[in-house]
C-alpha positions as CSV (number, residue, x, y, z in Angstrom):
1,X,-7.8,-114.4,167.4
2,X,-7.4,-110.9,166.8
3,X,-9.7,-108.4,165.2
4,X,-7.7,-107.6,162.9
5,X,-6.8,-111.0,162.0
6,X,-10.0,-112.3,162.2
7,X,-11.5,-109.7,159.4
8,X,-9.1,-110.5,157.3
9,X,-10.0,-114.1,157.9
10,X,-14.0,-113.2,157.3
11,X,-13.0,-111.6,154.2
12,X,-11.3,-114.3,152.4
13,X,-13.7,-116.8,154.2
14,X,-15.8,-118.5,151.0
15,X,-19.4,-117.7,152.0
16,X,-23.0,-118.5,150.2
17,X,-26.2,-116.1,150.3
18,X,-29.3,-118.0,150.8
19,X,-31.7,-115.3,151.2
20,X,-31.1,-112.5,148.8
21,X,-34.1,-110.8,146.8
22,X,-33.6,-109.4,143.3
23,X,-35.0,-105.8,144.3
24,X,-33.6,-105.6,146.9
25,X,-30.2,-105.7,145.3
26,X,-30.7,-103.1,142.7
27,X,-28.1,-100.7,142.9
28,X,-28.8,-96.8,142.5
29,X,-26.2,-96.4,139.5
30,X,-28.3,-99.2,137.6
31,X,-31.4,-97.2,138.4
32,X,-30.4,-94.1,136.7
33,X,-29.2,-96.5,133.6
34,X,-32.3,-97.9,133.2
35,X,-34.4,-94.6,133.5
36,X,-32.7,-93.0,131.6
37,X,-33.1,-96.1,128.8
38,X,-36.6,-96.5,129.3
39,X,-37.6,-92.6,129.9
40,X,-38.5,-92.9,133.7
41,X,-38.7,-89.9,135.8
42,X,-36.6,-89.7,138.6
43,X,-36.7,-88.0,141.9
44,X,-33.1,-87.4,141.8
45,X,-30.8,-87.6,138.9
46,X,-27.1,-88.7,141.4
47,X,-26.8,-92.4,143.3
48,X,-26.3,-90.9,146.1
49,X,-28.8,-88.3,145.9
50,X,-31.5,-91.3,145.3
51,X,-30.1,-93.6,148.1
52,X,-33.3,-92.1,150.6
53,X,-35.7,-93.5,148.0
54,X,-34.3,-97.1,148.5
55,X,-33.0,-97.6,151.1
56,X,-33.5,-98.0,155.2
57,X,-31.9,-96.2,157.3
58,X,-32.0,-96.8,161.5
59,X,-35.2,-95.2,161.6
60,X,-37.4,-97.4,160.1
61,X,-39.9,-98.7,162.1
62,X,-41.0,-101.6,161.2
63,X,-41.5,-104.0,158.3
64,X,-44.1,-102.4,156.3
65,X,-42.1,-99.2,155.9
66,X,-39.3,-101.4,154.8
67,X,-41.4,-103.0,152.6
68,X,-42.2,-99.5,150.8
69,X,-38.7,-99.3,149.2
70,X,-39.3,-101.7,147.2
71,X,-42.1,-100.1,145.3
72,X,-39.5,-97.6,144.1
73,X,-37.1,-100.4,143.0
74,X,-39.7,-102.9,141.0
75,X,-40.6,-99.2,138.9
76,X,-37.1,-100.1,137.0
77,X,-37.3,-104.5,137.0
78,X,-40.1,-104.1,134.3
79,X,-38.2,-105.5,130.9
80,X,-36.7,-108.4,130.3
81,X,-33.4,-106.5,129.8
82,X,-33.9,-105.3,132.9
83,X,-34.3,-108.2,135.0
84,X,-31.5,-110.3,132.9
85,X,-29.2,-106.7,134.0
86,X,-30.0,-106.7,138.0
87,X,-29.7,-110.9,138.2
88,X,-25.9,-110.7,136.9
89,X,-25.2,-107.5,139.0
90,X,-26.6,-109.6,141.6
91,X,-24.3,-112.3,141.1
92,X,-21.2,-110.0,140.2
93,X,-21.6,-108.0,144.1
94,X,-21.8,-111.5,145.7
95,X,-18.8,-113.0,144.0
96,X,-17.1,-109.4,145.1
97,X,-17.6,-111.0,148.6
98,X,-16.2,-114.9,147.9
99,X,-19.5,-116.3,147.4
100,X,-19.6,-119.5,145.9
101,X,-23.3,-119.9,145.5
102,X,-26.4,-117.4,146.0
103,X,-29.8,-118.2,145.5
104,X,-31.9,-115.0,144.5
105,X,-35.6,-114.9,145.3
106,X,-38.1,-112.6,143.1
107,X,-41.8,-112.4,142.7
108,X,-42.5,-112.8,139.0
109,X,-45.9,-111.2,139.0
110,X,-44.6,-108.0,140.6
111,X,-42.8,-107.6,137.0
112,X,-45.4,-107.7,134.7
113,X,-46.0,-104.1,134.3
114,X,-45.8,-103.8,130.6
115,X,-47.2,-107.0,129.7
116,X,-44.1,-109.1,130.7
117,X,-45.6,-113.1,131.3
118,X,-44.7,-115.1,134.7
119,X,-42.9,-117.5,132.2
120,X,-41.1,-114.9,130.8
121,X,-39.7,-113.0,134.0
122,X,-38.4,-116.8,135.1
123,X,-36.5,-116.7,131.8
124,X,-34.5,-113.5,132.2
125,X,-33.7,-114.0,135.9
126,X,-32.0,-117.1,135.2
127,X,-30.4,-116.0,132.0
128,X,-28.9,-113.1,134.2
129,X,-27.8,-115.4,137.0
130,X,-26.3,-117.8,134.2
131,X,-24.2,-115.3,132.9
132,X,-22.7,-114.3,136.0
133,X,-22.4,-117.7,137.1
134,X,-20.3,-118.5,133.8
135,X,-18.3,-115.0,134.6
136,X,-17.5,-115.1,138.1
137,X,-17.0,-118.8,138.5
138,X,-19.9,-119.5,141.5
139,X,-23.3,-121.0,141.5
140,X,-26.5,-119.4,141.5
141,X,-29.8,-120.0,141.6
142,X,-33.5,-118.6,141.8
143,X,-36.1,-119.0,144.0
144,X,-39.6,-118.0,142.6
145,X,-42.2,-115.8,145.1
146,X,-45.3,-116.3,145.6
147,X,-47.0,-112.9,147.4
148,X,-49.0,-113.0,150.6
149,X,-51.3,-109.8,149.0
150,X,-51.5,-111.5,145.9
151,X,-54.7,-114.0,144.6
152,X,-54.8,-117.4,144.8
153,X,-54.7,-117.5,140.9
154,X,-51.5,-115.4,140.4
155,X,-49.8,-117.7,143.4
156,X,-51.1,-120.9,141.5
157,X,-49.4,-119.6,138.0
158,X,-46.2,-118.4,140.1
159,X,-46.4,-122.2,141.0
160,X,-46.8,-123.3,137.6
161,X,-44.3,-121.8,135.5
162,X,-41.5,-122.3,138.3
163,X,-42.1,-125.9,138.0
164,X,-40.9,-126.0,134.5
165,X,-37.9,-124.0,135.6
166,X,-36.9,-126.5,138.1
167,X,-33.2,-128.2,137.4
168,X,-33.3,-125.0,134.8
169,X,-32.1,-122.4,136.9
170,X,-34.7,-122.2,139.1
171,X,-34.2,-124.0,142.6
172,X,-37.8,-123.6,145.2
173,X,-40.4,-121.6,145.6
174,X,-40.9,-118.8,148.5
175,X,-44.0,-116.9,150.5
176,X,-43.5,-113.3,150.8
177,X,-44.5,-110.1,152.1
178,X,-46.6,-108.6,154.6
179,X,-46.5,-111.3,157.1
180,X,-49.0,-109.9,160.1
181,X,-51.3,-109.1,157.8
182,X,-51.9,-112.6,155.6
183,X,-50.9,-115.9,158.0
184,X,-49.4,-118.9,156.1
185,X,-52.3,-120.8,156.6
186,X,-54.4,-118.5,153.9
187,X,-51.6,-120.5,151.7
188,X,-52.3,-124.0,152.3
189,X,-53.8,-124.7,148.9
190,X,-50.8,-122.9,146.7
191,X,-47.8,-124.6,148.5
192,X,-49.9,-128.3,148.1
193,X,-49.4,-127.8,144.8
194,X,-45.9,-126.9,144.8
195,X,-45.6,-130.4,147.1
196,X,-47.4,-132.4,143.8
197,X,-45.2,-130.9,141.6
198,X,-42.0,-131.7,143.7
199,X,-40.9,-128.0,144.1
200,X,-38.8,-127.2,146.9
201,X,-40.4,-124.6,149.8
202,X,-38.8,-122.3,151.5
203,X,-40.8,-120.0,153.5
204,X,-40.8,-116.3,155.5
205,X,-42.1,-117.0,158.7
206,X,-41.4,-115.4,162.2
207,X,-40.7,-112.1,161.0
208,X,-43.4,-109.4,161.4
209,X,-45.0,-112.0,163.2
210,X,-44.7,-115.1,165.8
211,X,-43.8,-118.7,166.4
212,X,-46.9,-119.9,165.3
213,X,-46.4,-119.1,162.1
214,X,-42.4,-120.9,161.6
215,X,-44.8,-124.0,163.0
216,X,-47.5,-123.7,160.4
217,X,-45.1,-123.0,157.5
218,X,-43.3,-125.9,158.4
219,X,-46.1,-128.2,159.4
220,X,-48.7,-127.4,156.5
221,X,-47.0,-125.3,153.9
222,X,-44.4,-128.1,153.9
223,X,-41.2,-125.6,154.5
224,X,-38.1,-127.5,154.2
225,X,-36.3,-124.0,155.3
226,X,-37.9,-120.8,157.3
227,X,-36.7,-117.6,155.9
228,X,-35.9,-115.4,159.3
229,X,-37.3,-117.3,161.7
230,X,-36.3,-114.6,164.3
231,X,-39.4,-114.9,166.9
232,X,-39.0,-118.9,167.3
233,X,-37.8,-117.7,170.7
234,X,-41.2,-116.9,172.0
235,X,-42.8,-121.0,171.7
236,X,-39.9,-123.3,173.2
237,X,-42.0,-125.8,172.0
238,X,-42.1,-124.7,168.2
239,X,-38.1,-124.1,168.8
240,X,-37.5,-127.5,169.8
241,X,-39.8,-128.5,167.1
242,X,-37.4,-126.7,164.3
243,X,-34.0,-127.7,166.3
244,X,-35.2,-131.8,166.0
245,X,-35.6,-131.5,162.4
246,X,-33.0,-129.4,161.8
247,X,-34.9,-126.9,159.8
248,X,-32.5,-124.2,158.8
249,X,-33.0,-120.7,159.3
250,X,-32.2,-117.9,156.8
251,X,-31.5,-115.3,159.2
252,X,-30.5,-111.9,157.9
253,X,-29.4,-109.7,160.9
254,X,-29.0,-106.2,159.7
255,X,-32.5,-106.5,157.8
256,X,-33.8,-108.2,161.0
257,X,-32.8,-105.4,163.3
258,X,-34.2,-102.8,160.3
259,X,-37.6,-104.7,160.6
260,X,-38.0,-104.4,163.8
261,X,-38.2,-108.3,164.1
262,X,-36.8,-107.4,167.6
263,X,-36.2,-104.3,169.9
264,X,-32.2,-104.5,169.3
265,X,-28.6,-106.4,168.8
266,X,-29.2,-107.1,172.7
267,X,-32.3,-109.4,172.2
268,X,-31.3,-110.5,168.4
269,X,-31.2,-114.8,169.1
270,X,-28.5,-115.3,166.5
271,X,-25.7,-116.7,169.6
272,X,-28.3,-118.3,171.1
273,X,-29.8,-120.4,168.3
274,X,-26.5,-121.1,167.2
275,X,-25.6,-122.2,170.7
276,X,-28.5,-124.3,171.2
277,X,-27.4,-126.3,167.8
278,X,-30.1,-124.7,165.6
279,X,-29.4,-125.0,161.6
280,X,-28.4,-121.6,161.8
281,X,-27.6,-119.6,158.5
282,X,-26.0,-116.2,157.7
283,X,-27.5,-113.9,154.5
284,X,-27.8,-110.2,153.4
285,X,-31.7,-110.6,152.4
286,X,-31.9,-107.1,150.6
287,X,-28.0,-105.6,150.1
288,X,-29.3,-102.1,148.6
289,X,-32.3,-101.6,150.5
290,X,-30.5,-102.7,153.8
291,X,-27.0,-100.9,152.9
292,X,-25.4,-104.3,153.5
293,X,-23.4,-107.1,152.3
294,X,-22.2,-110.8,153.2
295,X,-19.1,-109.8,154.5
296,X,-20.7,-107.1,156.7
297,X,-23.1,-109.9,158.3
298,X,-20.6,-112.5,159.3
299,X,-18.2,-109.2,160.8
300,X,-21.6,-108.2,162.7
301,X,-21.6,-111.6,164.1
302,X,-18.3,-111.9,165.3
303,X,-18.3,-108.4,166.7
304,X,-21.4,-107.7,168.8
305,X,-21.7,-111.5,169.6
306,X,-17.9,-113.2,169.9
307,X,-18.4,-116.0,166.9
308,X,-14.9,-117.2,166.0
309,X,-13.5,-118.3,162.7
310,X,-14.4,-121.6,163.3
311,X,-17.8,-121.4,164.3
312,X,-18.5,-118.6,161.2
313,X,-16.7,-121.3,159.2
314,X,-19.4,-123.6,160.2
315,X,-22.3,-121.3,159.7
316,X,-20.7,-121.1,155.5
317,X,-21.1,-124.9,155.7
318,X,-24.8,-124.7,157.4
319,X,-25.9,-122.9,154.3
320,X,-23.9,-125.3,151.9
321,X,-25.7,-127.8,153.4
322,X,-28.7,-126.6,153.2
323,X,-28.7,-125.1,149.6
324,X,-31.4,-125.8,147.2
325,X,-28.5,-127.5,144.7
326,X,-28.4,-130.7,142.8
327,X,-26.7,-133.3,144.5
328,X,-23.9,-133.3,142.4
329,X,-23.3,-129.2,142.6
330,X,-24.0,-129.6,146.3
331,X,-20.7,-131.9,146.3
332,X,-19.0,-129.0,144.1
333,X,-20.0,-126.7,146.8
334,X,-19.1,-128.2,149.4
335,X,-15.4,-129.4,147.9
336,X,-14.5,-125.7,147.2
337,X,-16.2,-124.4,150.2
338,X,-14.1,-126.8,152.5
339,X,-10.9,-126.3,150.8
340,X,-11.4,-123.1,151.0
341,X,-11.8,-122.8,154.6
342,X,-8.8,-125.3,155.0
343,X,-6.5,-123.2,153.3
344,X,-7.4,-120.5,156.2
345,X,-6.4,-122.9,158.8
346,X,-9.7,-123.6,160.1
347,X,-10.4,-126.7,161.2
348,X,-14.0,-127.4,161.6
């Protein structure tokens, strides 16, 4: 197929976003909104004159310098307004895309700045993602984070309060942040509780840091999927491991190559994971910090590494599959999703 043919193709192709955090997504017109409503200073008063303040560029060096953007954007995710504002933006870029479903992952505690509770931050996320779910026609979803810096305590109430959100808006519950610093198995405790409570796991493992830790995720933290998963390549073992149970993989490959995760496209495992028969799936992870979105990811894949319609068309139904939906919504899904594709002319 064509290149030209083929982006169309991956432009009209119906896609979901599995891995997508809420600040990460905030875009720099909303930030100069909500300053300006709630009296925040600003180191630049023009979008693009505050782009540098959130967002990578090819420079970046490794994970913990991408992490630092973000503690410009949670400065403006403090209200409830706030929050309910940046989950529907959210929802309104990815439907500008043809997503049919995104899940959105936040850390509540990071939002409690002026006295906001847990319970509370739960509420206006999936009140935003409601409201652009009943605007834009798709599905969406939030996934609650749990913070590798934060205490046991604050993980244990992120716990709680997402487990009364559950079949409310609120699909699983995450591990995030500075990986190489705080291993998954510090977080044995908090994700047994999530198990008691029946909350779905999902888990950022092989990142910042190796193999071993997509294993103990998986093994003791109970991950049902591994959020990257990028450096699975280094234990064959721990890959066949992940490839028998067909563990699926958020991969995210323009924040992965920004992270440093590995040296460049050249070594990024995307072809050969997919090749091997891996549960491989395609997201933006942070669309403003990153200066992406899903329809840049899936062109990246079928320009530096040859996927065709087809096998992107099957990457789309990798993440169907492996949502964090209701069964009945997952049959939704995966109705429009395949029609969808049919009326392209794939056939998968």
């Amino acid at each position: 197929m064509k290149q030209e043919r083929i982006g169309d193709v991956i432009r009209q192709l119906p896609k979901v976003d599995l891995h997508v955090h809420l600040d990460g997504s905030v875009r720099p017109e909303t930030v100069l909104a909500i300053a300006q409503l709630e009296g925040i200073e600003l180191p630049a008063y023009d979008a693009d004159a505050l782009l540098p303040f959130m967002q990578v560029n090819d420079s970046c060096q490794s994970l913990t310098e991408y992490l630092s953007k973000f503690d410009f954007t949670t400065r403006f995710l403090q209200t409830g307004q706030a929050l309910e504002r940046v989950a529907y933006e959210t929802v309104a870029q990815a439907a500008g895309h043809n997503c049919h479903y995104i899940e959105v992952r936040f850390a509540p505690q990071l939002h409690r700045r002026l006295g906001m509770t847990v319970e509370e931050a739960i509420h206006y996320v999936t009140q935003g993602l409601k409201r652009g779910e009943q605007q834009f026609g798709i599905q969406a979803r939030a996934i609650g984070i749990c913070m590798r810096n934060h205490s046991q305590a604050e993980n244990f109430e992120v716990i709680e309060a997402s487990a009364a959100y559950i079949g409310k808006g609120l699909a699983a519950v995450d591990l995030a942040g500075d990986e190489a610093s705080y291993p998954p198995e510090l977080f044995r405790e908090v994700f047994a509780r999530a198990h008691k409570l029946a909350i779905p796991v999902t888990i950022h493992a092989g990142e910042a840091a190796g193999a071993g830790n997509v294993y103990e995720a998986i093994s003791n933290l109970g991950a049902s999927r591994i959020g990257h998963g990028i450096r699975l390549q280094e234990n064959p073992d721990i890959l066949d491991m992940v490839l028998k149970q067909q563990i699926p993989l958020e991969m995210c490959p323009v924040s992965n190559i920004q992270t440093k995760a590995v040296a460049g496209w050249e070594t990024y495992p995307i072809r050969d994971y997919y090749d091997r028969g891996l549960n491989v799936t395609v997201n933006t992870d942070n669309p403003s910090v990153s200066g992406t979105d899903i329809t840049r990811e899936y062109r990246i894949l079928s320009e530096k590494f040859g996927f065709t319609a087809p096998e992107l068309a099957r990457i789309v139904m990798n993440g169907v599959e492996a949502a964090f939906l209701e069964d009945s919504n997952k049959q939704q899904l995966k109705k429009s999703c395949g029609e969808a594709i049919h009326a392209l002319g794939i056939h998968l």
